[in-house]
C-alpha positions in Angstrom: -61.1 -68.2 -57.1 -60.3 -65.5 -59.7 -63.2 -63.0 -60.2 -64.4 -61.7 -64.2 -61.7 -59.5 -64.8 -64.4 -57.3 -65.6 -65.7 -56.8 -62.2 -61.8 -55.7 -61.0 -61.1 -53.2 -64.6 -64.2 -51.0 -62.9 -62.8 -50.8 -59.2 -61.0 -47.2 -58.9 -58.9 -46.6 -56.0 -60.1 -44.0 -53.1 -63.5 -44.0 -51.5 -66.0 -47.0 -52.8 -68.7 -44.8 -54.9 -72.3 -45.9 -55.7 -70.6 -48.1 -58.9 -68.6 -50.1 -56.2 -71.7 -51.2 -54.4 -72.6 -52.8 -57.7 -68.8 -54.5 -57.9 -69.0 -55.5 -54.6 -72.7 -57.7 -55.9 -71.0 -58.7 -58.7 -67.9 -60.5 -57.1 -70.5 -61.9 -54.2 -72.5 -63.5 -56.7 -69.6 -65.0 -58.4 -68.4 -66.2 -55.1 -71.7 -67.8 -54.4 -72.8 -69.4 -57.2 -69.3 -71.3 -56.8 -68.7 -71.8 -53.1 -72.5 -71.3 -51.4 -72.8 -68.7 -49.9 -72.3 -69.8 -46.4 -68.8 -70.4 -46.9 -67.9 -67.5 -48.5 -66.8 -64.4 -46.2 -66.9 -60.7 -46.5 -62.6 -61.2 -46.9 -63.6 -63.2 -49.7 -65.2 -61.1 -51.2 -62.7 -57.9 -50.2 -60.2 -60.3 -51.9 -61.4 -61.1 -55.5 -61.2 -57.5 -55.5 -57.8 -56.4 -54.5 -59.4 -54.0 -51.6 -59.4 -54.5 -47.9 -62.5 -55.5 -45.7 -62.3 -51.9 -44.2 -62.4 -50.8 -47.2 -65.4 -52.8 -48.7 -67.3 -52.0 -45.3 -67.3 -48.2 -46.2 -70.2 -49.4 -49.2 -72.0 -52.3 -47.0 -72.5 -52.4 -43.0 -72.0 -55.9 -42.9 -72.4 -59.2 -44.0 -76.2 -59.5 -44.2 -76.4 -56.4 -46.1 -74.3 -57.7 -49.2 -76.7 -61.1 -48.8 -79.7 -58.6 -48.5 -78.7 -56.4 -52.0 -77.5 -59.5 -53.5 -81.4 -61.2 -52.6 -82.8 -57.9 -53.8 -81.0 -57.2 -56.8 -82.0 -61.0 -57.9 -85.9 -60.4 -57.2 -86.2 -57.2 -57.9 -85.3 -58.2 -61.8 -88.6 -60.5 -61.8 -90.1 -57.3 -60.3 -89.6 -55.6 -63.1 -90.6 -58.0 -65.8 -93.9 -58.5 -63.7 -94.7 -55.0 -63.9 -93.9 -54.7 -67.5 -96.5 -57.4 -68.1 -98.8 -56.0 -65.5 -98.9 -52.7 -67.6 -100.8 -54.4 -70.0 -103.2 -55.5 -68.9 -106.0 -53.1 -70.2 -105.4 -55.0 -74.0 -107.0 -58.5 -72.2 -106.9 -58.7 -68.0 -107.4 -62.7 -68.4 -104.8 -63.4 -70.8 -102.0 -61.1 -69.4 -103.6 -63.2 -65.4 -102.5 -66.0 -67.2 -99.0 -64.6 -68.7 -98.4 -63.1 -65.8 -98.8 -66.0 -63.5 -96.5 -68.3 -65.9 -93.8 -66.0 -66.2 -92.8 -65.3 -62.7 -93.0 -69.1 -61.8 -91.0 -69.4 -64.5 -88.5 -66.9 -63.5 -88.3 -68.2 -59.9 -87.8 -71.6 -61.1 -84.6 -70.5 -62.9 -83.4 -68.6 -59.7 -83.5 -71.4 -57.8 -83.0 -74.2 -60.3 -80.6 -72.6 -63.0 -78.4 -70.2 -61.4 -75.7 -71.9 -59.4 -75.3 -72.3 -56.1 -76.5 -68.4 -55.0 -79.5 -70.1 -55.0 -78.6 -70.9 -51.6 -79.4 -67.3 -51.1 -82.6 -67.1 -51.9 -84.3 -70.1 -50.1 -82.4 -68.9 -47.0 -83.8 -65.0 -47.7 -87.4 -66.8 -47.6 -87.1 -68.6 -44.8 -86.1 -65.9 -42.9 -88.4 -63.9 -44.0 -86.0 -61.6 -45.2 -86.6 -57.3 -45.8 -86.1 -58.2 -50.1 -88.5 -61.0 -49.8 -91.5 -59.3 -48.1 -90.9 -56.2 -50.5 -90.6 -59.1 -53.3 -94.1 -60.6 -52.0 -95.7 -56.8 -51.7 -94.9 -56.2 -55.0 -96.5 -59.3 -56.2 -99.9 -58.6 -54.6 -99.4 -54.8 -56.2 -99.0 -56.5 -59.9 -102.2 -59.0 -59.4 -104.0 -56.8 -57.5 -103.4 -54.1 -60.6 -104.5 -57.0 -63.2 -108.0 -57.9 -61.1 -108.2 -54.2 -60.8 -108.6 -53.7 -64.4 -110.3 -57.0 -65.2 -113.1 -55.7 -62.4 -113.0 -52.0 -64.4 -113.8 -54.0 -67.5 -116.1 -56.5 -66.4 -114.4 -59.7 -67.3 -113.4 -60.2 -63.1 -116.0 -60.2 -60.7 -116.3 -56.5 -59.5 -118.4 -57.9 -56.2 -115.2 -59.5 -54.9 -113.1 -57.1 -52.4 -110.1 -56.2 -54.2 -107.7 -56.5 -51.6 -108.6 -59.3 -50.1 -109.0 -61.4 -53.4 -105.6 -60.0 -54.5 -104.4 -61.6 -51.5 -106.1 -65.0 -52.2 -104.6 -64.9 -55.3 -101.0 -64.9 -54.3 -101.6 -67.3 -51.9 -103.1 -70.1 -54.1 -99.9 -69.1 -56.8 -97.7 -69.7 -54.2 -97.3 -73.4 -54.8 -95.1 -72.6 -58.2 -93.9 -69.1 -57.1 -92.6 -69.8 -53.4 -88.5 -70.6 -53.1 -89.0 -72.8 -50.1 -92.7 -74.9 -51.9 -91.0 -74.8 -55.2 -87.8 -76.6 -53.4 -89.9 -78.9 -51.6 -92.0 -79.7 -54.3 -89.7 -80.0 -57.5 -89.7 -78.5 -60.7 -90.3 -81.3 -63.0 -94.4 -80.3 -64.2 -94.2 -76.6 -63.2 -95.3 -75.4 -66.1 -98.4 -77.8 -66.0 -99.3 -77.0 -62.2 -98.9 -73.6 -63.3 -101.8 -73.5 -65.8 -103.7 -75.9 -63.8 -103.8 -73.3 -60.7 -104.3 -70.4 -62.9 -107.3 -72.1 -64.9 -108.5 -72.7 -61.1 -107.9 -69.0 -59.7 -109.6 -67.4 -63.3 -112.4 -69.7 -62.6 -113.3 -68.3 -59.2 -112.2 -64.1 -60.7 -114.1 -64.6 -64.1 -117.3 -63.0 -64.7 -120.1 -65.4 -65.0 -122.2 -65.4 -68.6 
């Protein structure tokens, strides 16, 4: 398979600098969404790049830790666009709940469901409970627990709930349309509408009674 010539243009000769770790991704995720990931090899990858193995193995250890950046790199954008949401939640804590809730199922559904075969990746990440996927599910309690935080502060969440603790309940009833392994096993097809349904249900039990 012929990698994006743009991934090869940035590889300089000599010893693999921070930029090559990023290459390196690059041409794995190519690789993966085409072949799987399981069949694909680290002299695969050292191929589609014109380098040696040795060579490749002075910017990764081993195999599992280019499937490890690769799984990290991938979540770690949703991350990002969770927090960015997250941060705004002192303009309305239910409504940005609500946003927040839709976009990251949303975002994992296209992981799995719209991204080639790398998606392989991911589902085998979660069910091996991977380092990136327990930061990935950390940093989803941080962003909820940072939105019930400031819905408490404000007085539109229940404030005599324990934070922690309901945080915690809160990822766990989302994980039915966030989870790679429940959204694989359940399908896709009315995410959107299980979605809102679970949110209306976990806003329900947060919202401050009238």
């Amino acid at each position: 398979m012929k990698i994006n010539p743009a991934v090869s243009e940035k590889r300089k000769a000599g010893r693999p600098t921070v930029d090559r770790r990023d290459e390196i991704l690059d041409a794995a995720e190519q690789l993966y969404d085409a072949l799987g990931f399981e069949k694909v090899t680290v002299t695969d990858v050292a191929r589609a790049l014109g380098m040696s193995p040795a060579n490749l193995y002075r910017s990764f250890a081993n195999r599992q830790a280019i499937d490890e950046a690769v799984t990290s790199r991938t979540l770690s954008a949703v991350e990002d666009e969770a927090w960015s949401i997250a941060r705004t939640a002192s303009a309305d804590p239910l409504r940005v709940f609500e946003q927040l809730c839709m976009d990251i199922a949303l975002k994992m559904r296209d992981i799995l469901f719209r991204s080639g075969r790398s998606s392989d990746l991911c589902l085998a990440a979660t069910r091996g409970n991977w380092p990136p996927v327990r930061q990935f599910m950390d940093t989803l309690h941080g962003v909820i627990r940072h939105v019930i935080a400031e819905g408490q502060r404000q007085g539109v969440m229940r404030a005599d709930l324990p934070l922690e603790e309901t945080s915690a309940s809160a990822v766990l009833a989302m994980a039915k349309v966030w989870h790679p392994v429940m959204l694989e096993t359940f399908g896709v097809e009315m995410l959107e509408e299980e979605t809102s349904g679970l949110v209306r249900l976990v806003l329900e039990a947060l919202r401050t009674k009238n």
